[in-house]
N, C-alpha and C positions, 0 to 999 in steps of 0.2 A: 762327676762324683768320683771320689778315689777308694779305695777297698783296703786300708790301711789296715795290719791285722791279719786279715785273710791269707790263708795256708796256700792259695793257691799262688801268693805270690814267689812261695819258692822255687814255683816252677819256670826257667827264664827265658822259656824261647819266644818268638820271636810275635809281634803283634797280628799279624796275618793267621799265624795257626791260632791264634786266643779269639779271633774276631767271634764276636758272640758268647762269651764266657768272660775274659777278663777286661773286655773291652765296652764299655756302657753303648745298651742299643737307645739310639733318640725316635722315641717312637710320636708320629703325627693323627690324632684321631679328627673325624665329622660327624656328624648328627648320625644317631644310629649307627655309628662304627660297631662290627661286634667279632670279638674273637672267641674261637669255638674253643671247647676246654680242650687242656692240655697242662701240661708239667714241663718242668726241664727235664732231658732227656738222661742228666747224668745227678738228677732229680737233689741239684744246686738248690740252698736259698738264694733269692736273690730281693733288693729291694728296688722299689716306683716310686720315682720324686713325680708328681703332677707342676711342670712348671705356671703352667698359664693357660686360660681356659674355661670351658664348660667343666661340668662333675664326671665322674665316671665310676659306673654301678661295677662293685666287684662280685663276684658269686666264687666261694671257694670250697671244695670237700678237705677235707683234712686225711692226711695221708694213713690214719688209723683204720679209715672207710675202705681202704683197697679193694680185699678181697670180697667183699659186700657190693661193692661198685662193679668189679670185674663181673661177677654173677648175674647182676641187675641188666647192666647194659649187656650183656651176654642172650639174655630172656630177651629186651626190647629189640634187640636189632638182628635175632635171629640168625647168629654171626656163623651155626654149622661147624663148630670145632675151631673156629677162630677164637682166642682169648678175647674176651669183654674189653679191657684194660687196650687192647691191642687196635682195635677198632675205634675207640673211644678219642685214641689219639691219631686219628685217620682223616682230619680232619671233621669230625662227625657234633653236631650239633643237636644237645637233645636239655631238653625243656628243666630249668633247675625244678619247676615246679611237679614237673612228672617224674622225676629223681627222688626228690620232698615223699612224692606220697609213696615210693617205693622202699621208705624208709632209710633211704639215704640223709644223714645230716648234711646241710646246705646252709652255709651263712652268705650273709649278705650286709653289706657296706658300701656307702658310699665315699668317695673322694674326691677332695675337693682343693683347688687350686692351692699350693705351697704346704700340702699333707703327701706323707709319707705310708706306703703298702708295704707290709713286709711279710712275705711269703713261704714258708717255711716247707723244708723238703719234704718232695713225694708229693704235695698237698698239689691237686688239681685246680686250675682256674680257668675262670673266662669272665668275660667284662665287655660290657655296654657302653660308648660314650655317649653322652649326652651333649657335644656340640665338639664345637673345633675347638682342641686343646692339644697340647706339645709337654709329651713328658718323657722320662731317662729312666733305662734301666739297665744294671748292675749286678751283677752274681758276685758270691763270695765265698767262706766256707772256712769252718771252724775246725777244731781236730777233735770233735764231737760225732761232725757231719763223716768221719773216714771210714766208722762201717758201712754206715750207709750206703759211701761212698763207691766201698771195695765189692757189698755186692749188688752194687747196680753194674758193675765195671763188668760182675762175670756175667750177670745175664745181660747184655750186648753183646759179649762175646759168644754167647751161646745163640742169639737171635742173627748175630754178622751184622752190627748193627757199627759202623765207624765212630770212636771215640775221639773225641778233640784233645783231648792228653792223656799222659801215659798214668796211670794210678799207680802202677809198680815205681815210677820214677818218683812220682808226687811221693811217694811213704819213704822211699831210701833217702829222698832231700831233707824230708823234715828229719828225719832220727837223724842224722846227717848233723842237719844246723842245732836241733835241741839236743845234742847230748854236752856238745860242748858248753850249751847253756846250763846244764844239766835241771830241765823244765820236766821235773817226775811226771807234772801232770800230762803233759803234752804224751810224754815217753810210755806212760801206762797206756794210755789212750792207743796207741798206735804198736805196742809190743805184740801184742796176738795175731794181730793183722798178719808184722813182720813176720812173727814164726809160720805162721800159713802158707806164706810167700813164699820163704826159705824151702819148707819141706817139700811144696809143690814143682819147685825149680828144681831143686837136687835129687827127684825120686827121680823125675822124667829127663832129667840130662842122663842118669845113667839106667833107665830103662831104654834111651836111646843109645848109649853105648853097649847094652846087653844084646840090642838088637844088629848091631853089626857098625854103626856110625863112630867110627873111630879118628876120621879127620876131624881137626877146629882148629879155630886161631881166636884172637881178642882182636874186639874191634872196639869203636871207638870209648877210647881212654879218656877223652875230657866232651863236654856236652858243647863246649861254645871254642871259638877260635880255633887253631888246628889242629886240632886232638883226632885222635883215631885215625883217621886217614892219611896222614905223615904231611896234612899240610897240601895245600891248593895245585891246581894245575896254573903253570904260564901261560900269560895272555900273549897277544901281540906286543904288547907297550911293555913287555918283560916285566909288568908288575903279578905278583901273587892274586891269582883270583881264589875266591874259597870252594871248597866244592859242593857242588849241588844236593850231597848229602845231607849236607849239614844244618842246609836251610827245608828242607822240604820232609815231614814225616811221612812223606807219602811213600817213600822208599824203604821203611822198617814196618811196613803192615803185613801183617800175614796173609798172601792172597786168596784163606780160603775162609776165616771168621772176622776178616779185619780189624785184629786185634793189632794193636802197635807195640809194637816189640820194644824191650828196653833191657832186661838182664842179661837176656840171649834171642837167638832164632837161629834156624835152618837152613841156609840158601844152596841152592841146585844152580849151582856158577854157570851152565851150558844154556840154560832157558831165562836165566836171571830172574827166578822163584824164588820168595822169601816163604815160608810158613814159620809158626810157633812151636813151640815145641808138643804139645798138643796133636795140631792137625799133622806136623811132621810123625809122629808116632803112627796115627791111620793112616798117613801115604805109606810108611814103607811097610807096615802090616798088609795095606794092597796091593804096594807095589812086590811086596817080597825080596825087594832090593832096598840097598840104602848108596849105591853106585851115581855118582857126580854129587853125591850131601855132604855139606860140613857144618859143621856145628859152629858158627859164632858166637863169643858172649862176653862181657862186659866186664863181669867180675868172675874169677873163678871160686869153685866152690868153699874153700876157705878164706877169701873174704866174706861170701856172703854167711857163710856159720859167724864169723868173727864181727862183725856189724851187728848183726842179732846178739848172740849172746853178751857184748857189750850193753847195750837197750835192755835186755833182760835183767844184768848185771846189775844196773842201774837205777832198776825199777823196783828190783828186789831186797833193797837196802843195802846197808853199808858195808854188811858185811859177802857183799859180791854175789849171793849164790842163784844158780841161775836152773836149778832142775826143772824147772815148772816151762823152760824156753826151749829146754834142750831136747829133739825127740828123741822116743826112749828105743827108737829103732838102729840097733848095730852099724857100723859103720861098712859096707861092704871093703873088701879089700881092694877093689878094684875101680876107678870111678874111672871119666870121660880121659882120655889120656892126655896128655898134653906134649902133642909131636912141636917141631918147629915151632914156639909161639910166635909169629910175627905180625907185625900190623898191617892186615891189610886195607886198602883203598876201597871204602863203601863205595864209592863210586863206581864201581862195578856194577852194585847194584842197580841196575836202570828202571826212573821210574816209571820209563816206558810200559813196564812189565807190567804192572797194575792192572792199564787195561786189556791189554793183552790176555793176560792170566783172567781178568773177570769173563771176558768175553770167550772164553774156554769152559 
């Protein structure tokens, strides 16, 4: 199945980090197969072709039921300050029918060979097969699904839960490709998001410059080919190999909410530590230094004003005006400085460090 449409195709890296999101999983069920509820994690639609096969019983809550569900399974499994919700996705297996009487809505459907499930975000499931059957499935994702989207994104980040793409990148791509389309609707859709992005990025770049972090440079300037890094190490065979960076996100995650970094982050060059900007702020408020930190980022602060108010611009009719995008907070006079910009080689970054830094 292909996902033609879907917003997440603008995001283009590489099929190993998409395995399980843009990549259809071919699932094999047997008599009595059963999967306990759960959701997508970045709480995706996704849709289930049933190629060939026995039926398979679906049971679904509807993602309006959350905080109702959170509380219920909270009561039954006696979780002690654990979230319901949190448990519930722990692999945990509890009765639809005892859900039912706890006033949860529970539907139920069956499906049947060359029929089509289609699951709507947040919305819980699990499902029965009723014999050996072989079916596909697909995530996708509309520019509907980007609030939703944006904050499922931050509580992961608040749980240190690893996200399989960057949501900051997903939203810069799409305003990116729709303005030139200039698709209002898409652009409305995603203009608030942008502004939130914007203000959150530029308070905390220079709440870390107020706080003493006055080294940065830009890194990498194109997502694919040799951008940012100035371009591969030599091999033996004297051909250009690419650098390790460029294929592996594991090297932009913040090692203390595993957040994936995209606008900018933090790195401490001597330990080869990434943080976000974020957890950078609490280390050097602990650490009461900001000694071996540099600021790296992507775009500096007036493109990322100048991208927004653009989207804003655009959204706001023809005649350009953009107050409603623009925050109505002063400009400080003083923002992240911009010493030497030069390119440095992510590849510095080792992704050794990951585990490393976890296991600290």
């Amino acid at each position: 199945m292909q996902e033609h449409g879907s917003i997440l195709l603008y995001d283009n890296k590489s099929e190993k980090e998409y395995r399980g999101v843009t990549i259809p999983w071919l699932n094999i069920g047997m008599v009595f197969s059963t999967s306990c509820w759960s959701r997508d994690q970045n709480h995706l639609p996704y849709i289930d072709y049933l190629h060939t096969g026995a039926d398979c019983v679906w049971y679904c809550i509807p993602a309006a039921e959350e905080k109702k569900l959170d509380k219920v399974v909270h009561t039954l499994l006696q979780a002690n300050g654990t979230p319901g919700l949190e448990m519930l996705e722990s692999n945990v297996m509890i009765s639809p029918e005892v859900l039912s009487k706890e006033g949860i809505k529970v539907h139920r459907t069956v499906q049947q060979s060359g029929q089509f499930v289609v699951c709507f975000p947040g919305s819980f499931v699990s499902k029965v097969c009723c014999g050996y059957n072989v079916s596909e499935t697909v995530h996708f994702a509309t520019t509907q699904w980007t609030s939703m989207g944006f904050k499922t994104a931050k509580e992961m980040k608040r749980r240190h839960i690893p996200k399989p793409f960057s949501m900051e990148k997903l939203l810069y791509q799409i305003a990116t490709a729709e303005a030139k389309k200039e698709n209002e609707s898409a652009l409305s859709t995603i203009s608030a998001l942008l502004g939130e992005l914007r203000d959150t990025e530029v308070r905390q770049r220079r709440q870390l410059y107020d706080a003493g972090l006055h080294s940065s440079a830009r890194y990498g300037s194109h997502d694919s080919g040799g951008g940012g890094g100035g371009g591969g190490s030599s091999g033996l065979d004297g051909k250009k190999k690419p650098r390790k960076w460029q294929l592996e996100t594991s090297e932009r995650r913040c090692q203390i909410c595993q957040h994936l970094c995209y606008l900018s982050m933090v790195v401490q060059e001597n330990e080869n530590v990434v943080f976000c900007l974020e957890c950078a702020l609490r280390h050097v408020e602990k650490q009461k230094s900001c000694r071996g930190l540099k600021l790296m980022y992507r775009y500096d602060e007036e493109q990322i004003i100048s991208l927004v108010n653009q989207i804003c611009g655009k959204v706001s009719g023809k005649n350009g005006t953009i107050e409603n995008c623009i925050s109505s907070k002063p400009t400080p006079k003083r923002g992240p400085r911009k010493r030497a910009t030069v390119e440095v080689p992510s590849s510095r970054l080792s992704s050794s460090s990951s585990s490393k830094s976890a296991s600290s």
